[in-house]
N, C-alpha and C positions, 0 to 999 in steps of 0.2 A: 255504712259510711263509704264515700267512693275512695279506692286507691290513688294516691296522688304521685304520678310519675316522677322520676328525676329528670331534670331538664340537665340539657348539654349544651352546648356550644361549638359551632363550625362558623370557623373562620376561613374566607373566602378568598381565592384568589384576589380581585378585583379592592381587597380591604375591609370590606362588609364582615358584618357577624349576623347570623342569624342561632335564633334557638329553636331546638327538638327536641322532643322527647327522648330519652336513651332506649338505644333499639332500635331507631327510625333507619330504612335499607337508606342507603345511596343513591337508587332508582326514587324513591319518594322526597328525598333532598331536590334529586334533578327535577320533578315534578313539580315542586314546588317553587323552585325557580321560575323556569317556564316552561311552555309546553311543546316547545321546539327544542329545548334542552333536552327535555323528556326523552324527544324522539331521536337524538345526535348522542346523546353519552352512550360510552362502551362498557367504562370502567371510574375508579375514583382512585384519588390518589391522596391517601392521610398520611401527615404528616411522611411525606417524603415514601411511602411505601405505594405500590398501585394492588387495590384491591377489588375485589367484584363488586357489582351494583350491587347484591346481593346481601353482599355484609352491611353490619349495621354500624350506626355509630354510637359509641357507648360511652367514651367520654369527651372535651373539649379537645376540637383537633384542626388544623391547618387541613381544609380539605380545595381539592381541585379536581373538578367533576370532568374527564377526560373522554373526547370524540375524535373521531377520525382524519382528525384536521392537527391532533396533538403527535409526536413519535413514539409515544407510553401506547397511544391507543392504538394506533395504527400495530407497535407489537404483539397486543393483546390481540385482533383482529387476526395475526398471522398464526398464531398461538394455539387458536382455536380454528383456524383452515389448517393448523398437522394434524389435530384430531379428528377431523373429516377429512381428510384424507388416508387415516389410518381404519377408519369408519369405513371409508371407499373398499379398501383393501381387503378387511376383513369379510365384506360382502362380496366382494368379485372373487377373492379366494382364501377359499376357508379352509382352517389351519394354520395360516401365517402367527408367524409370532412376535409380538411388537417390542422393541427396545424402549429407545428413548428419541424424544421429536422437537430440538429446541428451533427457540427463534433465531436466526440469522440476518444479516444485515439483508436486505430488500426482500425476505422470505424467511424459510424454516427447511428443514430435512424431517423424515425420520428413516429410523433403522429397521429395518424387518430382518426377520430370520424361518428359512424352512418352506423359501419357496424362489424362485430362478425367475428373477423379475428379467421381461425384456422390453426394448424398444416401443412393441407394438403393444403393450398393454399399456402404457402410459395413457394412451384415449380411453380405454376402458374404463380406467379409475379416475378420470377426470368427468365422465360423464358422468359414473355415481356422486362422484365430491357434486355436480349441479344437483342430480334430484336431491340428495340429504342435505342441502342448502334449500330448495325450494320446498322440501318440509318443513324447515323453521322450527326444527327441533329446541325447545329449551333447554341451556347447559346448566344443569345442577349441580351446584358443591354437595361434597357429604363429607362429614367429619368422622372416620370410623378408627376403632381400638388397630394396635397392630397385630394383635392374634384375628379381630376380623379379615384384615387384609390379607393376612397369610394366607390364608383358608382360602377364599373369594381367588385368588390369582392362584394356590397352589392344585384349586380346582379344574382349571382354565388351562394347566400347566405350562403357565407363563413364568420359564424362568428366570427369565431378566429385570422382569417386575420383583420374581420374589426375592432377588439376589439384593436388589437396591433397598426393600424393607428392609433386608436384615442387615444392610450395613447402615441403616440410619440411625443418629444417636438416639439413646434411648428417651428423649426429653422431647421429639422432634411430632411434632401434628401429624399425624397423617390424613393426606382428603383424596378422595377422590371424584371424579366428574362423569357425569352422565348426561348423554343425549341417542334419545331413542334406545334403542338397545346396544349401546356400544357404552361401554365404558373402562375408566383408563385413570389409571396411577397419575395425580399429578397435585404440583404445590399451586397450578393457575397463576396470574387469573384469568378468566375467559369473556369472553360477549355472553350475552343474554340469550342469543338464541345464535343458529346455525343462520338463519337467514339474513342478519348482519354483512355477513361477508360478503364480499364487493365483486374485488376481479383480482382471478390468478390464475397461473399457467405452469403445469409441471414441465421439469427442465430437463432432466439427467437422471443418470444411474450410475452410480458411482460404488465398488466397495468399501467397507469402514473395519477396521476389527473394535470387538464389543470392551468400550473403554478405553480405545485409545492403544489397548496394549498389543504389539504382535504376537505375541505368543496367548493369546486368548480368540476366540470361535470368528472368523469372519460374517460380517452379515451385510448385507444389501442397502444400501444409502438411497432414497429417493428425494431429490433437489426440487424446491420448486420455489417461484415467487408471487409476492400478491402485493396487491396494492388498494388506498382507498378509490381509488376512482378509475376504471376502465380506460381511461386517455393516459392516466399516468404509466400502466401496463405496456398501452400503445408505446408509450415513448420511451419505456424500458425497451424494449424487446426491439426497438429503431437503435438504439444504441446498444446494444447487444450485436447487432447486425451490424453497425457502422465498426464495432472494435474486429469483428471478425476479417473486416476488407482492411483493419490494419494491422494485424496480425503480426506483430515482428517474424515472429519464424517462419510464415510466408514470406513476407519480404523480403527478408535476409535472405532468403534462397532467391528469389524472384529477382534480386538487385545485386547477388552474389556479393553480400555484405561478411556473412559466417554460415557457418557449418557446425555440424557435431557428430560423431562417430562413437558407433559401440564398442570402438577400443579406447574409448576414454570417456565415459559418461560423465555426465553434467559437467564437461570440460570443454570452451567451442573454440573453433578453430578458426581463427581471421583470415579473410579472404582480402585482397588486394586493397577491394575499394571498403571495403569495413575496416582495414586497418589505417586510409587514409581520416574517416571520419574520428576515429580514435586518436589517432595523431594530433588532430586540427583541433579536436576537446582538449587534448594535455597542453597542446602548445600556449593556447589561448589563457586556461586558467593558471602556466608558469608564469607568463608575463604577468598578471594580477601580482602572481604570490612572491616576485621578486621586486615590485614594487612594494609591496605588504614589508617588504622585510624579510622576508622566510631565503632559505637555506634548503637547498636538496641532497637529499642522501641517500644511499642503498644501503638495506641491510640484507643478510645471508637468509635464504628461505628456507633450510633446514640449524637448527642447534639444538646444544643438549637438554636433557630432563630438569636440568639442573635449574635453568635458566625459565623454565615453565612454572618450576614447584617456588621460585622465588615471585615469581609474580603474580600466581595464585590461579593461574591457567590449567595447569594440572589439577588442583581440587575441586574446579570448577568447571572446566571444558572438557576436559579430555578424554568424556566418549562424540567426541566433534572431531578429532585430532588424529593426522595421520602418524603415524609412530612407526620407527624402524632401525636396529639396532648396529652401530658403528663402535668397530672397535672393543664391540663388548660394550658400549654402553649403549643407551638409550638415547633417541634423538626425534626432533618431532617436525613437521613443517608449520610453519607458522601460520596459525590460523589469525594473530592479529600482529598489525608492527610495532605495538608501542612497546613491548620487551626490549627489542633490539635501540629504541631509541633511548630508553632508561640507560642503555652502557655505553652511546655515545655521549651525553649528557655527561655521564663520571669517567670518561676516557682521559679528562683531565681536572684542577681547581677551577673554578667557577667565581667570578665574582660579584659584585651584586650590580656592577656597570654592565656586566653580560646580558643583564636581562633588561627584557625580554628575550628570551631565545626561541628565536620559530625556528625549525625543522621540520623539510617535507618529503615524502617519499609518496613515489608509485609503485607499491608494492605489491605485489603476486603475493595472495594467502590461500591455504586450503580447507576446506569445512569440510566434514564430512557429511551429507545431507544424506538422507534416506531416500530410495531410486522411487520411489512413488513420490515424492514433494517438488523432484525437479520439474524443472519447465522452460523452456528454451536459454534466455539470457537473464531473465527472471528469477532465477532460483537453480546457481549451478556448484561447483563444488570448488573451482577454480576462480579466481577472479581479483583484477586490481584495485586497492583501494588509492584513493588520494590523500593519503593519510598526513598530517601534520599533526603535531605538538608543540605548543608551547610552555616553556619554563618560567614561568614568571614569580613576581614577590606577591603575597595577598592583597595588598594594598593595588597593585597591576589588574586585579581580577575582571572586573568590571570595564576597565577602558580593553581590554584584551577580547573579550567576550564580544562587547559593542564592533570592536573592528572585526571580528570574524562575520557578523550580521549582516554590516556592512556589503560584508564581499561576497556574501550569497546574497543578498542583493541583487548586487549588479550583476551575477554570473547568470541568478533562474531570469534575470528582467529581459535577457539576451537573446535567449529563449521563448519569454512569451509567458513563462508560468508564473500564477499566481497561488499563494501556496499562504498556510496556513503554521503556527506552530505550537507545542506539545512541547512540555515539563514534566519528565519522565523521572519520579521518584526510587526512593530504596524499595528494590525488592527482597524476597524471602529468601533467596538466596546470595547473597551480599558477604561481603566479608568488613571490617574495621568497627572501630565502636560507633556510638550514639552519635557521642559529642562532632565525630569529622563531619559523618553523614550532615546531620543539623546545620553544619557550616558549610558544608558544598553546596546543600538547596538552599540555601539564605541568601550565598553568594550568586546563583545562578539568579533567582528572583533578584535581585537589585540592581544587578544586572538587566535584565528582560525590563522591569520596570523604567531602569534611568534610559534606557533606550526609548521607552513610551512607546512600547509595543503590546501586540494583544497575543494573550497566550493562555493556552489552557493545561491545565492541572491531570496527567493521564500516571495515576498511582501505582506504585509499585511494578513499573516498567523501564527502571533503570537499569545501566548495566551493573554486574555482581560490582563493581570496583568504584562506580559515583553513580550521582545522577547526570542527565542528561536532556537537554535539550533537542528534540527532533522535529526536521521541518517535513512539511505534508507537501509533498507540490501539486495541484492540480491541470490535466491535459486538455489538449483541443476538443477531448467530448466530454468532458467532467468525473472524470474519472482520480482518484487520489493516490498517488503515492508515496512513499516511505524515503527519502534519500539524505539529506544531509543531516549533520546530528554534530551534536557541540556536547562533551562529557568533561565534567568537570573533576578531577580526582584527586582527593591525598590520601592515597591508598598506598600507589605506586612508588612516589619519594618515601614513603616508610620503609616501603618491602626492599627496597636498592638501595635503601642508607643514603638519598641524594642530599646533596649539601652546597649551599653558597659561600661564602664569605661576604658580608656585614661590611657597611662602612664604620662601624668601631672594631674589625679584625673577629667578631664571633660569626661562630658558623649557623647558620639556617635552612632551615628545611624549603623546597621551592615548591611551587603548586603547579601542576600540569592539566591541561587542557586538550585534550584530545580533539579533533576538527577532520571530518572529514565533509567535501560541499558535496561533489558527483555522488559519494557513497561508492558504490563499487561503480567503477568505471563501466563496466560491460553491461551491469545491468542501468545504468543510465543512458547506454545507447539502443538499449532494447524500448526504454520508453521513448527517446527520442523520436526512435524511428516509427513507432504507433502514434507519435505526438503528431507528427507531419504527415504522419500516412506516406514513411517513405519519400516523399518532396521536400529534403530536406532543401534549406535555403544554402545560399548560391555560395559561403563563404567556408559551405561544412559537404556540400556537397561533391562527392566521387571525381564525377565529371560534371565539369561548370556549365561547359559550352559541347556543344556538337556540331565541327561543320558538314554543309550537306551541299554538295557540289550538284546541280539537275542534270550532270553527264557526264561522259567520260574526257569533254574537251576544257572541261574547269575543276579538272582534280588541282591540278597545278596551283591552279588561284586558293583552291580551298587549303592544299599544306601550306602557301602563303599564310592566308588569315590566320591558319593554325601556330604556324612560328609564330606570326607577331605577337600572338596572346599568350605564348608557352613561354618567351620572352618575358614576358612583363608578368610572368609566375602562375599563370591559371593553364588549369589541367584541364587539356582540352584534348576530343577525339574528332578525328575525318573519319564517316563512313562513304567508300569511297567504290562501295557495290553499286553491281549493275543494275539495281533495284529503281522501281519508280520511285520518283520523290515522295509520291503520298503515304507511300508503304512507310519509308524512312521517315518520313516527318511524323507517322502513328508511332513507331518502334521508338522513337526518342521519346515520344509522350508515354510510352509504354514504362521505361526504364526512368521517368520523372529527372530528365537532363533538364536543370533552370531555366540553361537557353538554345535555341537550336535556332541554329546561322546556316541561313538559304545563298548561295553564291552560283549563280549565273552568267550569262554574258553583260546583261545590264553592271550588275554589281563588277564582275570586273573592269569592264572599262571605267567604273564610275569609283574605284575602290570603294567599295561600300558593302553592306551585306545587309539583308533582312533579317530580322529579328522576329524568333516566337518566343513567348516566355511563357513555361508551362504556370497552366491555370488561370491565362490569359489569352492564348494566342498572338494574331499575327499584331505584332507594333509596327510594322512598317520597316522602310529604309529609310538608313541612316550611315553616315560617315567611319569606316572601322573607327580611325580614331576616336569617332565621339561614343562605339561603345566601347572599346575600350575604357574611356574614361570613366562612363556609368559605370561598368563594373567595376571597377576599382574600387571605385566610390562606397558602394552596394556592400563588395567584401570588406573593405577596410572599416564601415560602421559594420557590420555583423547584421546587416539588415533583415527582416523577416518580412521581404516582398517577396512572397509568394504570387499576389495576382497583379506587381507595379506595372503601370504606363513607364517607359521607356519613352521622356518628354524632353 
C-alpha cells in the first residue's frame, strides 16, 4: 500500500495558496512557480523568518520566495561573500583564524586573528573570492550535536568558534555551512551556491577587539561591500568618491571653518569664518523659537553628584561623564541640559496658565566618547546642543509635539533636506514603570498620527527616561543622518517632585518634552558643510561677496563697492593683490565665495560691477544697486541658489 504524504499549505505573497507535500525544499516551491523564479530566488522567507532554499516546508506557512531584487536577499547574498571571503583568506594564508563575519548595511566584515593583514593583500584575496565564486561551490547546511562541533573546531584550533559554542544556550541548533573545503560555524542563511554572487569590492582594514570588549585579544577587521548588480557598485563607489571631495574635515581646514588639536581631543576649535556660520544657524533658528513661544536660558556646565543621581544620569550615564571633585564633593559636567532645566522649571509655583512653558538653551555638554569612535565634527566629546523643553498639561501633549514638527519643518526645508522619521521605543535599559512608558508611546503615536505623518516603529531605541521620536535627514548625495529628536518623558517630573497648580487650586504633575532640531549644533555643520560640498548658500556663507579690482588703479572703487555692501550688513572681502584677475577669480572659486564682483574702469565709471556666481559663472553687468538688491533678496528668503541667473 503506497504511503500517503501529509499535505501542507504555503501561502503566498501575491495571496495565493498553494499545496505540497511536507518536506518539499523552497528551491522546489520556487520551481514550481516558475522557472525564472527558479533561476532568481536566493532564500525564503516563512512566516516572517528568511530561511535557505534548502529547508523544507513542514507545515502551513506564509511563505515569500526572496531574489536579489528583495533587501532580505540581497543580505543573504552579502552573507555568503563574508564566507568567501573568509574562504579567500584561508587559502592565501593559512593559519588565519576566523572570528565572526556579519552582514552590514551595503556589505559585511569579518574578523580574523594571527596574521598582519595589509593594504596590498586586499587584491590577493579579492582575486581568490573571483575563482571560489567561479567554482560555484554549493553552500551546504549541516545540523551537527554540540560535542560534534567542539571536536571539529577544537581540532582546527579555532578559538573563537569554540568560545561562541560554548557560550550558546544549551537548547540552541547548532549548523554549520560548507562550500568546497571551507567551512564555518554559522546560524545562515546562505545562497545555493558561491556563484550567485554578483559584484563586490573589498574596502578597509580596520582593527576590532574580539567582542566588542577592550580588554579582550585585538583582531583585524576586513570591510567590504557588495551589491546585486555591478552598476549598483559602480554607483556605490561614485558616491563614495563624491563624499570624500566633501569631506568636512577637509574642508573645514581648506575654508578654515575649524580645527582640532591633541591637547583637546574630540573637542574642535572654531575658526573665524566657522564661527560665523554657527552664529547665522543659532540666529536663524532663535528667531523661529521666539516666535514658537520659547524662552532662552543658560544653565551651569559643571554641578553636583547630587543633581545627576536625582535625574538618573548617574545610574545611567556615568561612565560617559566627566567627573571632578570640588570642595570635597563630587561634581560632573553635564552631559545633557535637561537636569538643569528641571530646577528652573521648580525655581518657583507654577500655574496651570503658565503652560505651556518652552524653554531653550545652547548648551555646551560633554560625553565622554572613546578616542577610536571620534571623527571630525561627527562624533566629538564637546559640543552644543539646541536644547529645549517643554512643560505642558497632558491634555497639551499632542498640539505641542505637532508644533515642534512643524518647526523642523521649516528649519530642514531651508536647507534642502528631505528626511524621514523613526519612533524610538523603551529600551533595556530605562528606568519608571510599565504604566508611564505605555503612555508616553501612545501619546507620542497620536501625536505622529493627528499630524498625518509617516513614521516608522525603530524598538527599543529610546532614551533610558521616554521614548522618542528621531528625524532621519537626508543629503545632497543620499546619504542619512541622525539629528533631531523629540523625547517625550514623565520620568523626570517624578524624579524633581515638579508640580503645577490646577484651575481648582490642586497640584499636578507636568509632562515634558525634550526637543532638540540641529541636534548638536557642531555636528550639524559638519553635515551642512558635506551637504553643500562646502558652497554653502549666500545667507550662511563666511564671505558673501568678493571684490576683485583688475588693477592697482580701481582698488579705490572696489573698498567703495565693498562699503556699500558692508553697509547694507553683508560680509564682504577686497582682494586687492597684485595678482592677475584669472588667478583671483579661480582662488575665489577655490574658497566657494557665492559671489565675486569684477570692478574695472568700465564698471566704475558706470557704477556697476560684474557678477560671477560660484557654480554658475559669469552673469554679466549690472547696477551695484540692483545687486545689492538681489542679494538681499537671496539672503533674506535663505535661498538655496546655488547655480541662480542673476536676472
Amino acid at each position: 500500500m503506497q504511503e500517503v504524504k501529509q499535505q501542507v499549505k504555503a501561502r503566498l505573497k501575491d495571496g495565493s495558496e498553494r499545496i505540497y507535500d511536507a518536506g518539499t525544499t523552497f528551491a522546489d516551491i520556487a520551481a514550481s512557480i516558475s522557472a525564472g523564479l527558479a533561476r532568481e530566488a536566493v532564500a525564503a522567507k516563512v512566516n516572517g523568518k528568511v530561511l535557505d532554499l534548502s529547508r523544507t516546508l513542514d507545515e502551513d506557512a506564509d511563505v515569500e520566495l526572496l531574489t536579489l531584487r528583495d533587501p532580505e536577499g540581497v543580505d543573504v547574498m552579502r552573507h555568503t561573500c563574508a564566507h568567501v571571503m573568509a574562504q579567500a583568506v584561508a587559502r592565501v594564508f593559512p593559519g588565519t583564524k576566523f572570528a565572526i563575519g556579519p552582514v552590514i548595511e551595503n556589505g559585511f566584515y569579518y574578523d580574523f586573528a594571527d596574521h598582519d593583514f595589509t593594504p596590498d593583500d586586499l587584491p590577493r584575496i579579492e582575486a581568490e573570492m573571483q575563482k571560489i565564486i567561479k567554482e560555484d561551490f554549493p553552500v551546504i547546511r549541516e545540523v551537527i550535536s554540540r560535542d560534534e562541533a567542539l571536536a571539529m573546531f577544537r581540532a582546527r584550533e579555532d578559538r573563537f568558534k569554540v568560545e561562541i559554542i560554548q557560550d550558546l544556550p544549551a537548547a540552541e541548533t547548532i549548523t554549520i555551512y560548507k562550500q568546497g573545503e571551507f567551512v564555518d560555524l554559522c546560524r545562515g542563511p546562505h545562497l545555493p551556491s558561491t556563484g550567485r554572487i554578483k559584484a563586490f569590492k573589498l574596502m578597509s582594514i580596520a582593527g576590532a577587539y574580539w567582542r566588542g570588549d577592550a580588554s579582550r585579544e585585538m583582531l583585524t577587521r576586513l570591510y567590504a561591500v557588495a551589491f546585486a548588480k555591478k552598476s549598483e557598485l559602480e554607483e556605490y563607489l561614485k558616491r563614495l568618491e563624491e563624499a570624500k571631495q566633501r569631506d568636512h574635515r577637509r574642508l573645514g581646514k581648506e575654508l578654515e571653518l575649524f580645527m582640532f588639536s591633541e591637547e583637546a581631543p574630540g573637542m574642535p576649535f572654531y575658526l573665524p569664518n566657522g564661527l560665523i556660520i554657527r552664529n547665522q544657524l543659532e540666529a536663524y533658528e532663535r528667531s523661529l523659537q521666539v516666535a514658537a513661544g520659547y524662552q532662552e536660558v543658560r544653565t551651569p556646565i559643571i554641578m553636583n553628584q547630587r543633581l545627576w543621581e536625582q535625574s538618573g544620569h548617574w545610574g545611567h550615564y556615568q561612565e560617559n561623564m566627566y567627573v571632578t571633585r570640588v570642595d570635597e564633593e563630587l561634581f560632573a559636567m553635564k552631559p545633557m541640559n535637561c537636569p538643569g532645566h528641571m530646577l528652573i522649571f521648580k525655581h518657583k509655583q507654577r500655574s496651570y496658565r503658565d503652560l505651556p512653558l518652552r524653554i531653550a538653551e545652547y548648551g555646551q555638554v560633554h560625553r565622554h566618547e572613546l578616542s577610536g569612535t571620534l571623527g571630525g565634527m561627527m562624533r566629538v566629546r564637546t559640543f552644543t546642543q539646541d536644547d529645549a523643553h517643554i512643560f505642558c498639561r497632558p491634555d497639551q501633549i499632542e498640539s505641542e509635539i505637532q508644533g515642534v514638527l512643524k518647526l523642523v519643518e521649516t528649519i530642514y526645508g531651508v536647507f534642502g533636506f528631505s528626511y524621514h522619521m523613526e519612533l524610538s521605543t523603551r529600551p533595556e535599559d530605562s528606568m519608571g514603570s510599565d504604566e508611564l512608558w505605555e503612555q508616553a508611546e501612545s501619546a507620542l503615536k497620536r501625536a505622529l498620527e493627528g499630524a498625518g505623518v509617516a513614521y516608522r516603529i525603530n524598538p527599543g531605541d529610546g532614551a533610558f527616561y521616554g521614548p522618542k521620536i528621531d528625524f532621519h535627514v537626508r543629503d545632497a548625495i543620499g546619504r542619512t543622518w541622525q539629528c533631531a529628536t523629540v523625547q517625550l518623558d514623565f520620568q523626570m517630573p517624578e524624579r524633581f517632585d515638579l508640580s503645577y497648580v490646577g484651575a481648582d487650586n490642586e497640584r499636578y504633575r507636568p509632562v515634558v518634552i525634550h526637543r532638540a532640531i540641529f541636534g548638536s549644533v557642531d555636528r550639524f555643520i559638519g553635515i551642512l558643510t558635506e551637504h553643500f560640498g562646502g558652497a554653502f548658500p549666500a545667507w550662511l556663507a563666511p564671505v558673501q561677496v568678493r571684490v576683485l579690482p583688475v588693477g592697482a588703479d580701481y582698488v579705490d572703487y572696489a573698498d567703495k563697492v565693498a562699503g556699500t555692501l558692508r553697509d547694507a550688513g553683508f560680509r564682504v572681502e577686497v582682494d586687492a593683490r597684485s595678482e592677475k584677475i584669472g588667478y583671483k577669480i579661480r582662488e575665489a572659486q577655490v574658497l566657494k565665495t557665492p559671489y565675486t564682483l569684477v570692478v574695472g574702469e568700465r564698471e566704475q565709471s558706470e557704477g556697476s560691477v560684474s557678477v560671477r556666481r560660484y557654480g554658475t559663472g559669469d552673469q554679466g553687468q549690472i547696477p551695484l544697486g540692483d545687486f545689492e538688491a538681489r542679494l538681499r533678496d537671496e539672503v533674506d528668503r535663505k535661498a538655496l541658489l546655488v547655480g541662480s541667473q542673476m536676472q
